[in-house]
C-alpha positions in Angstrom: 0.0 0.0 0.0 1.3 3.1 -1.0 1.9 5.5 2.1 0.8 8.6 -0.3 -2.6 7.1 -1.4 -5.0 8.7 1.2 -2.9 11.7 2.2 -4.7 14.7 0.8 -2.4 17.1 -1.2 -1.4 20.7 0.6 -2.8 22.6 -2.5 -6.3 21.1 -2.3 -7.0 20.8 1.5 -4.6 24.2 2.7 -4.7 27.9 2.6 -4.2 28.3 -1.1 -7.8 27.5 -2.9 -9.3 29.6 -0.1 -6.8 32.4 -1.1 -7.1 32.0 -4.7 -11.3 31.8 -4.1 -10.8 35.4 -2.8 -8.6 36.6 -5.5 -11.0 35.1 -8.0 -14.2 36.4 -6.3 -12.4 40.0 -6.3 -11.4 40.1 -10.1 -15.2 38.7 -10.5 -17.4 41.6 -8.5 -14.7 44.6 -10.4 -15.3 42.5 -13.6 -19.5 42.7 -12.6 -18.8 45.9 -11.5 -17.3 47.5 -14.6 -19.6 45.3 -16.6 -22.8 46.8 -15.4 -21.5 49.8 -15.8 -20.5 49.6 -19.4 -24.1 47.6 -20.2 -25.5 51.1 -19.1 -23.8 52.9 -21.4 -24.9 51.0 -24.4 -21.7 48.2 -24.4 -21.3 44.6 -24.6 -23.5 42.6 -21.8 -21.3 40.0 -21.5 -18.6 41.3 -18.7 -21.7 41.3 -16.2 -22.6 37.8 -16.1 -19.1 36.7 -17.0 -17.9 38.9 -13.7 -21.0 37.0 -11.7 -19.4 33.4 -12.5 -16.2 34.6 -11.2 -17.6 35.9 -8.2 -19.7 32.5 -7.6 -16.5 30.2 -8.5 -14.4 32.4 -6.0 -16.9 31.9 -2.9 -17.2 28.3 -3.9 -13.2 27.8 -3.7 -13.6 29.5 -0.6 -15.8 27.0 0.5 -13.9 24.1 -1.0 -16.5 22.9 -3.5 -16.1 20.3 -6.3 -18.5 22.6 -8.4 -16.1 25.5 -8.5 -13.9 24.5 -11.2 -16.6 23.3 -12.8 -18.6 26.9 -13.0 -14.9 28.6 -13.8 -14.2 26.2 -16.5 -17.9 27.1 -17.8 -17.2 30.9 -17.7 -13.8 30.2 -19.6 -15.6 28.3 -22.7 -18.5 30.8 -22.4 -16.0 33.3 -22.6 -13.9 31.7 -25.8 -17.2 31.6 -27.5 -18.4 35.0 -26.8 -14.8 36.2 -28.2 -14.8 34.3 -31.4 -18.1 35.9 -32.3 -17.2 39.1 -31.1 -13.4 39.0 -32.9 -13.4 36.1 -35.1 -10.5 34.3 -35.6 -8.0 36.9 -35.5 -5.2 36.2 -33.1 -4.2 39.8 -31.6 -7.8 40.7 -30.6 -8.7 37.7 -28.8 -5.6 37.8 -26.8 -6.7 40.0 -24.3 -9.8 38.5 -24.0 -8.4 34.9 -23.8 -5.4 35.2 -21.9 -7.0 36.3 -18.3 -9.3 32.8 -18.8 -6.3 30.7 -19.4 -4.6 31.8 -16.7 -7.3 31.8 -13.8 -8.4 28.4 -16.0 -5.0 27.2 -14.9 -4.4 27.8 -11.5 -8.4 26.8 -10.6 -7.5 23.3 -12.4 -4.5 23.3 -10.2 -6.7 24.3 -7.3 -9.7 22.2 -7.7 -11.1 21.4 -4.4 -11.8 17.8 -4.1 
């Protein structure tokens, strides 16, 4: 029997998906934040809700639940689909609107609580 079968790992059961739940949830409520605000001045719709899922994702990390990566990773394809309609296929514009996904994508995969 393998004496590192059943121990949990330090990044799923420690400090670090809590801390990375409250970084998410922050970049999700400025992301709601300036998205409602731009919706009101006639702009895209989409940072509102996208900025919503962040925030939900963050205070589920914070709460250590299996559903977290799951909304996250849902938000990230949402948002690769919303950016191919708005840009197309051109590589420069949807960098800036890809990028931030991969990244958060990333470390919430890394992060997943169990």
């Amino acid at each position: 029997m393998n004496a590192f079968a059943s121990a949990p790992s330090r990044a799923s059961s420690g400090w670090l998906p809590r801390l990375f739940g409250v970084v998410l949830a922050l970049i999700g409520l400025a992301l709601a934040a300036g998205g409602t605000y731009l919706a009101v001045l006639g702009g895209s719709w989409y940072y509102l809700p996208a900025g919503l899922g962040l925030l939900v994702s963050g205070a589920l990390y914070l709460r250590r639940r299996p559903l977290a990566g799951w909304l996250l990773g849902a938000v990230a394809l949402a948002t690769l689909a919303w950016s191919l309609w708005e840009v197309g296929a051109s590589f420069w514009p949807l960098v800036p609107r890809l990028a931030p996904f991969v990244v958060l994508g990333a470390a919430g995969a890394l992060l997943q609580p169990c």
